[in-house]
PyMOL Python script that loads the backbone (N, CA, C, O; Angstrom):
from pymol import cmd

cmd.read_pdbstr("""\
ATOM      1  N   UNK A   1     -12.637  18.972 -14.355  1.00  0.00           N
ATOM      2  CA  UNK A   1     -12.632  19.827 -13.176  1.00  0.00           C
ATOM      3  C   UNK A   1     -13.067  21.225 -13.623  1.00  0.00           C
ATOM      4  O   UNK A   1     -12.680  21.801 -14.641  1.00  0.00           O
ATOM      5  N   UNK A   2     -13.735  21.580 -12.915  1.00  0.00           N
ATOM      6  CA  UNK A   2     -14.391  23.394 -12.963  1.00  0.00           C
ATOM      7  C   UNK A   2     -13.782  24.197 -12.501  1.00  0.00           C
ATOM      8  O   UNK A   2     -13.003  24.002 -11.568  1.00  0.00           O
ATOM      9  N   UNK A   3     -13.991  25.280 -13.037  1.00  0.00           N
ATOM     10  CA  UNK A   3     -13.315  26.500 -12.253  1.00  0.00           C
ATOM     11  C   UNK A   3     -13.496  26.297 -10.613  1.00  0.00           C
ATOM     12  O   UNK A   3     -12.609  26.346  -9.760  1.00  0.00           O
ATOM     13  N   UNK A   4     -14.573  26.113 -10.477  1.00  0.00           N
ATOM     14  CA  UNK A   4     -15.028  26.440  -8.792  1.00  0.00           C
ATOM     15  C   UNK A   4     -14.270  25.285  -8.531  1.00  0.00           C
ATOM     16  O   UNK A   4     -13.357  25.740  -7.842  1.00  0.00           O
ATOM     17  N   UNK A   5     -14.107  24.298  -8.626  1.00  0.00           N
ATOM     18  CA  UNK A   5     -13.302  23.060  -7.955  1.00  0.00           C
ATOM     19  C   UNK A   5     -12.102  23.691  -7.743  1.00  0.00           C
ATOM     20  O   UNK A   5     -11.618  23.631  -6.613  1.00  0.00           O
ATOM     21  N   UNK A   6     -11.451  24.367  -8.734  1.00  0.00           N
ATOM     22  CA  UNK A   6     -10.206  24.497  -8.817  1.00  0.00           C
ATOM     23  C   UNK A   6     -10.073  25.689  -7.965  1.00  0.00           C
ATOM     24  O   UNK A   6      -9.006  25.921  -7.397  1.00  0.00           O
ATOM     25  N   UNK A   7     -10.862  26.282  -7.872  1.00  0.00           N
ATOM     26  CA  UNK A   7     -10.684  27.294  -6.782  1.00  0.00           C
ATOM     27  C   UNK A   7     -10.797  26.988  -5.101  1.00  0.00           C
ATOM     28  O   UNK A   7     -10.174  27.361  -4.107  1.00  0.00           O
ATOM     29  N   UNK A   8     -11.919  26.118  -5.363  1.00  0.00           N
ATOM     30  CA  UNK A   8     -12.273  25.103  -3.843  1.00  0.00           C
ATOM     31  C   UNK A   8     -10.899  24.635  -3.524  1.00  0.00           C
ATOM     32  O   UNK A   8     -10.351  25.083  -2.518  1.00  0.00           O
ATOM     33  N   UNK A   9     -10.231  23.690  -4.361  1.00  0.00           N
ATOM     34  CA  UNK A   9      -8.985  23.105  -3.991  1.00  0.00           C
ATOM     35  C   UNK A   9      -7.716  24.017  -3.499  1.00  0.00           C
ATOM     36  O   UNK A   9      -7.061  23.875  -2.466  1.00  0.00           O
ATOM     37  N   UNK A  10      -7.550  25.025  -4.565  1.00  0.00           N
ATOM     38  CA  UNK A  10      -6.646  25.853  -4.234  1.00  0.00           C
ATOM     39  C   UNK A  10      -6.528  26.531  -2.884  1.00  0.00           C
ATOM     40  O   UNK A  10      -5.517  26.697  -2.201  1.00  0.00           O
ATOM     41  N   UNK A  11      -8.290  27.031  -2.552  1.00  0.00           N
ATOM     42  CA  UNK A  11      -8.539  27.754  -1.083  1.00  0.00           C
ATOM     43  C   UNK A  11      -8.128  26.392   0.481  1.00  0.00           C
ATOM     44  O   UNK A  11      -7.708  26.609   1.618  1.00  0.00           O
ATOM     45  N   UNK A  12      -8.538  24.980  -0.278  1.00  0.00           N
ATOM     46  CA  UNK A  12      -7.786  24.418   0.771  1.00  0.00           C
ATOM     47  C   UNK A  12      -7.116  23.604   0.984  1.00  0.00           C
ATOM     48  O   UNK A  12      -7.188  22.687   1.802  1.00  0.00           O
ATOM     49  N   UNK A  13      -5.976  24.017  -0.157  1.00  0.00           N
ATOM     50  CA  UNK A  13      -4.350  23.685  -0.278  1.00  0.00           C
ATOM     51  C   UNK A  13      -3.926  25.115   1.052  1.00  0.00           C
ATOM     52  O   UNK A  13      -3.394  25.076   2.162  1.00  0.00           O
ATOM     53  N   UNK A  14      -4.464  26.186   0.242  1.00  0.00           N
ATOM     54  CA  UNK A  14      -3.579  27.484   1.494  1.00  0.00           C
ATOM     55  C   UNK A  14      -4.329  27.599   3.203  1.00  0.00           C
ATOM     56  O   UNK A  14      -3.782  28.162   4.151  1.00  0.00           O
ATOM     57  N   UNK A  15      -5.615  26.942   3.239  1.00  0.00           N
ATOM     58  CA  UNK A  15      -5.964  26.244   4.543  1.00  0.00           C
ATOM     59  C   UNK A  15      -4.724  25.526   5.533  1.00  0.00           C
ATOM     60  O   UNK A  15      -4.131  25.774   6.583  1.00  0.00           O
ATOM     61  N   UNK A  16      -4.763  24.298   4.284  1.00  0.00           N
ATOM     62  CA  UNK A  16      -4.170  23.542   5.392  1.00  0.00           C
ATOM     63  C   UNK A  16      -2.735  24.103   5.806  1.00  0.00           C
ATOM     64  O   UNK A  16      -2.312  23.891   6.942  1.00  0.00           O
ATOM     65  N   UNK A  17      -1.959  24.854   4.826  1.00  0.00           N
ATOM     66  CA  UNK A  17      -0.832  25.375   4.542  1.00  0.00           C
ATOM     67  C   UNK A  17      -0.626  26.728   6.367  1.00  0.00           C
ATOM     68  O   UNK A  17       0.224  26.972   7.223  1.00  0.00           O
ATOM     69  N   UNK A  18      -1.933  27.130   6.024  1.00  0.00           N
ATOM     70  CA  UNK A  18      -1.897  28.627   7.300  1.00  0.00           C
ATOM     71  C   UNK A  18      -2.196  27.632   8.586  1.00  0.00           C
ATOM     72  O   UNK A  18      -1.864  28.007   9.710  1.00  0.00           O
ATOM     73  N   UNK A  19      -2.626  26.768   8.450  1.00  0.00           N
ATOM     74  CA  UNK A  19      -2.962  25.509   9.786  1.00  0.00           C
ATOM     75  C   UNK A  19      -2.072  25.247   9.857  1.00  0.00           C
ATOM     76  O   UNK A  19      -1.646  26.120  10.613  1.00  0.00           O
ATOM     77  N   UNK A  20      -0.760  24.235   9.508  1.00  0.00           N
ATOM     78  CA  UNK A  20       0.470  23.642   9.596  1.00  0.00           C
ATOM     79  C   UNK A  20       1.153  24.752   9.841  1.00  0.00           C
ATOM     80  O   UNK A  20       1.998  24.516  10.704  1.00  0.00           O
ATOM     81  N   UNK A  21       1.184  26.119   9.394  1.00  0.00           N
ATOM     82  CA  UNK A  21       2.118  27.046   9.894  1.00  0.00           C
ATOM     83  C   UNK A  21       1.918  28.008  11.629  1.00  0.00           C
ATOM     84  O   UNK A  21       2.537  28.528  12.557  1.00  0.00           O
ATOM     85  N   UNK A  22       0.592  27.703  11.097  1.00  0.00           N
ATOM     86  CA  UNK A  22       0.001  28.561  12.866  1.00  0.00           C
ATOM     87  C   UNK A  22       0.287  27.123  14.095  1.00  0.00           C
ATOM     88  O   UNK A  22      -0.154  27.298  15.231  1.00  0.00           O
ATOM     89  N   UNK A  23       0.848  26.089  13.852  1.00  0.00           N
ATOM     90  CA  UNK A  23       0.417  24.836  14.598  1.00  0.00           C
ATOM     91  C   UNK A  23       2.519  25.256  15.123  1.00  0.00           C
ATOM     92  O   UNK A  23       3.102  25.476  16.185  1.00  0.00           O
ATOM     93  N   UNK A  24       2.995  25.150  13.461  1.00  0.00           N
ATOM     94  CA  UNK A  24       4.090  25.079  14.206  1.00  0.00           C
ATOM     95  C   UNK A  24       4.900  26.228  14.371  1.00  0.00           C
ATOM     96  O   UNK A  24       6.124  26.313  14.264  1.00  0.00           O
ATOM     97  N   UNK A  25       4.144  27.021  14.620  1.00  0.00           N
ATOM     98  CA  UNK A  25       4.569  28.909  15.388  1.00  0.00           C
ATOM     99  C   UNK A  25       4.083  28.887  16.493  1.00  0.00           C
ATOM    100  O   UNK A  25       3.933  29.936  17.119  1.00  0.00           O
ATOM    101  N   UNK A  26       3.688  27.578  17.044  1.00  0.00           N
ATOM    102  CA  UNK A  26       3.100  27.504  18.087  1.00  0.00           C
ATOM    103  C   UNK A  26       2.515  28.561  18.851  1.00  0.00           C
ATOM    104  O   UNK A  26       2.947  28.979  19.924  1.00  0.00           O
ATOM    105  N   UNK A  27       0.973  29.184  17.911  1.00  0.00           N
ATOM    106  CA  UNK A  27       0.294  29.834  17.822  1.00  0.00           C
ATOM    107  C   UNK A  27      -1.079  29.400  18.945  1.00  0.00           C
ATOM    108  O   UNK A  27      -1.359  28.210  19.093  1.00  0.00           O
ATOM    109  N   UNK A  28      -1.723  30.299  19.553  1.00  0.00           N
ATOM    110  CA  UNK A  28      -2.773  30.183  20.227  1.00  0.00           C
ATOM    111  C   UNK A  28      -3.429  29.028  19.906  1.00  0.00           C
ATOM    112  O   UNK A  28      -4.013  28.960  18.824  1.00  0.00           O
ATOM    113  N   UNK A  29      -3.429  27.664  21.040  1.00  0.00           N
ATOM    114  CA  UNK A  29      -4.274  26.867  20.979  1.00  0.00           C
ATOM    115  C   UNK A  29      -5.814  26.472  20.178  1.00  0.00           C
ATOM    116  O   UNK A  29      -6.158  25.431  19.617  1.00  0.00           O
ATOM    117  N   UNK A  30      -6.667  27.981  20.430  1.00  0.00           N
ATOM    118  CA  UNK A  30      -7.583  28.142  20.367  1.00  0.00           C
ATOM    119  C   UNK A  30      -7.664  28.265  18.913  1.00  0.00           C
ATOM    120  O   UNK A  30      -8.229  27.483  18.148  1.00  0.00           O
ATOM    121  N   UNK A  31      -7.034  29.339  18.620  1.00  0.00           N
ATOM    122  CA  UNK A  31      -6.879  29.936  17.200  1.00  0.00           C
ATOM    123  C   UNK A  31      -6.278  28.472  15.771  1.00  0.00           C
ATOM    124  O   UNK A  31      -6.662  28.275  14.618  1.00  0.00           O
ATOM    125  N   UNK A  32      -5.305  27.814  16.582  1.00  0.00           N
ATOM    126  CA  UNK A  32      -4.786  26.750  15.785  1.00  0.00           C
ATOM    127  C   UNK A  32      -6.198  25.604  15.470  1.00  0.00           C
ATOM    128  O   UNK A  32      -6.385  25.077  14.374  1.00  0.00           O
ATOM    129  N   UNK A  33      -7.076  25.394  16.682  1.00  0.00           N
ATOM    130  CA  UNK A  33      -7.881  24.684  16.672  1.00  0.00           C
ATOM    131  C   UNK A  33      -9.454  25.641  15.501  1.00  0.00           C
ATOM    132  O   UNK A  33     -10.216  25.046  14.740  1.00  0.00           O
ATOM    133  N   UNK A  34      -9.447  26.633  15.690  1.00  0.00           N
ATOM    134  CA  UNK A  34     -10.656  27.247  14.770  1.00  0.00           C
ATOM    135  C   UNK A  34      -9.597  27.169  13.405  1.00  0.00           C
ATOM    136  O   UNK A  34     -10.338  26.997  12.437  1.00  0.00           O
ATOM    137  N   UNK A  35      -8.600  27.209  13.082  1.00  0.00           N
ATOM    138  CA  UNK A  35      -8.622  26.851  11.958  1.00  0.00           C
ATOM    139  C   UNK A  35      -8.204  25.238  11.338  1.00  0.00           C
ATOM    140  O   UNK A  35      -7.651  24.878  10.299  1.00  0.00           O
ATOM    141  N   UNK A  36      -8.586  24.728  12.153  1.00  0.00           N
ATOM    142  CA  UNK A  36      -8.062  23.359  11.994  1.00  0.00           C
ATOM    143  C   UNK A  36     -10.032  23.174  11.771  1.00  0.00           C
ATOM    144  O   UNK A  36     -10.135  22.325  10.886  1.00  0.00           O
ATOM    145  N   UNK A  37     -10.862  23.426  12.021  1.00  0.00           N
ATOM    146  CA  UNK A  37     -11.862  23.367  11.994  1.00  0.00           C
ATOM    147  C   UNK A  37     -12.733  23.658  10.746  1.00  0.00           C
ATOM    148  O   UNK A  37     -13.533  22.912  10.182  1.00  0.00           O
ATOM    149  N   UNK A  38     -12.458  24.638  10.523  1.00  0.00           N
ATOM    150  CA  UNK A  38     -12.206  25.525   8.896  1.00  0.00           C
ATOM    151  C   UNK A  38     -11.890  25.009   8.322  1.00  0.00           C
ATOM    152  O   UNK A  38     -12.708  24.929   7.406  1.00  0.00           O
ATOM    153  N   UNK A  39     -11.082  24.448   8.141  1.00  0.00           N
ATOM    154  CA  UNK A  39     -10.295  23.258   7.384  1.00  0.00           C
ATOM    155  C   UNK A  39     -10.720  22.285   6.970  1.00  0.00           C
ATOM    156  O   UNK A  39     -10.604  21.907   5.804  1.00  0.00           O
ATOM    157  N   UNK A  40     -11.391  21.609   8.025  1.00  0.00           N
ATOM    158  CA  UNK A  40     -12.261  20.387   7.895  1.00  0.00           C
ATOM    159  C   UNK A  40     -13.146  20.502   7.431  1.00  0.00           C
ATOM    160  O   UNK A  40     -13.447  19.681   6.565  1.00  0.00           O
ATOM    161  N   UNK A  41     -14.261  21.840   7.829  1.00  0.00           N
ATOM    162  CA  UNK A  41     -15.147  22.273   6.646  1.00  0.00           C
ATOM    163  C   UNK A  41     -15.201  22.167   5.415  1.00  0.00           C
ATOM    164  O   UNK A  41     -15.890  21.475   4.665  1.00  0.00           O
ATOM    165  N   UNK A  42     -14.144  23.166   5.207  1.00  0.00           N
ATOM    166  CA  UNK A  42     -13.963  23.312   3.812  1.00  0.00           C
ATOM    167  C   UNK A  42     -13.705  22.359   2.671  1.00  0.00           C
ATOM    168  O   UNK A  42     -14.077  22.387   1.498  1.00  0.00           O
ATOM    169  N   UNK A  43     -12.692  21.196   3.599  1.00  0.00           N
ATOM    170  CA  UNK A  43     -12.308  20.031   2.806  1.00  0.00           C
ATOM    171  C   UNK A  43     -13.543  19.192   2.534  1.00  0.00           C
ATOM    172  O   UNK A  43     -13.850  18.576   1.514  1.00  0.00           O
ATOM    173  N   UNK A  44     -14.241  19.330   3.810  1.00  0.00           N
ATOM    174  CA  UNK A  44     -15.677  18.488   3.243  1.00  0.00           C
ATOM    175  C   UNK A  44     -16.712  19.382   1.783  1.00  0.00           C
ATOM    176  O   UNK A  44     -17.275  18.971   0.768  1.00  0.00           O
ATOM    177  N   UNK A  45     -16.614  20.081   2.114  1.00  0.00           N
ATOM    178  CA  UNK A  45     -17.474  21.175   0.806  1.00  0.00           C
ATOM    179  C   UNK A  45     -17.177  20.659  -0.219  1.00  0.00           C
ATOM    180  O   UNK A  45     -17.911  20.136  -1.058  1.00  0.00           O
ATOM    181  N   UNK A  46     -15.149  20.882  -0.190  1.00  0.00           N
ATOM    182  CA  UNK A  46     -14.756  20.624  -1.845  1.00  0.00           C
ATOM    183  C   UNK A  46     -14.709  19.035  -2.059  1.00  0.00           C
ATOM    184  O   UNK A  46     -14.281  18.732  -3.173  1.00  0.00           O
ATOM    185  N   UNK A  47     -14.999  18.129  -1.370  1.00  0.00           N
ATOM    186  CA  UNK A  47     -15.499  16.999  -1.939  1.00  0.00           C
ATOM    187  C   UNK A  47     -16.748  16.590  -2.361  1.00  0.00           C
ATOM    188  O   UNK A  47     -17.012  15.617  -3.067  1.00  0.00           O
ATOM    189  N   UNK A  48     -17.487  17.393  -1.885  1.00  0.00           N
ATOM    190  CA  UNK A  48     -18.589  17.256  -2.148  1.00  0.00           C
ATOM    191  C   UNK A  48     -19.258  17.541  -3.418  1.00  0.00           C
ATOM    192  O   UNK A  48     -20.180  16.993  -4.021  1.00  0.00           O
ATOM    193  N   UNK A  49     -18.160  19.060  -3.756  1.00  0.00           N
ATOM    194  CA  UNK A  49     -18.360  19.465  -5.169  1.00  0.00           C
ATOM    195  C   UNK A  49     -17.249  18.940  -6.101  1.00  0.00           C
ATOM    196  O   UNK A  49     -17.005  19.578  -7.125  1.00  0.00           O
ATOM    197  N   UNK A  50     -16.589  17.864  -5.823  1.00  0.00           N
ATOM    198  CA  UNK A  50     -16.047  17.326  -6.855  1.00  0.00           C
ATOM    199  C   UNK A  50     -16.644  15.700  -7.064  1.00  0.00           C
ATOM    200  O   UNK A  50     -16.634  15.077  -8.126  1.00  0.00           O
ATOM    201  N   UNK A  51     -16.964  15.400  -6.243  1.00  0.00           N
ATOM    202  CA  UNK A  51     -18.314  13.860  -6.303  1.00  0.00           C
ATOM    203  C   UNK A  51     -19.438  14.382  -6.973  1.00  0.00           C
ATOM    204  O   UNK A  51     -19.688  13.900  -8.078  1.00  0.00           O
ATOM    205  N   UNK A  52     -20.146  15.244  -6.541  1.00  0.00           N
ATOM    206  CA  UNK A  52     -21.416  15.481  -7.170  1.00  0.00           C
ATOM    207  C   UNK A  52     -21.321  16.091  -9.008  1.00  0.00           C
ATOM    208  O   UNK A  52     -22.354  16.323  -9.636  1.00  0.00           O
TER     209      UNK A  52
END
""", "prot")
cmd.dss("prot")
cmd.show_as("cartoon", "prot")
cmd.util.cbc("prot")
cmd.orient("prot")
């Protein structure tokens, strides 16, 4: 594993972490959903750079 992986992973370990917390602060719909989105992004990126 690389630095950048390990940084990829780390950035969305605290993703999903600010998602699960804005979801259950029952935080703006909208806002819960753009980062639930972000999320999904990101998780796709860092697989991508840990397959390739």
């Amino acid at each position: 594993m690389d630095l950048i992986e390990s940084v990829m992973l780390c950035m969305l370990l605290g993703l999903v972490g600010a998602t699960a917390m804005a979801y259950r602060a029952e935080n703006e719909p909208r806002d819960v959903r753009l980062l639930v989105g972000l999320t999904t992004l990101w998780g796709a990126g860092t697989a991508v750079a840990f397959v390739a």
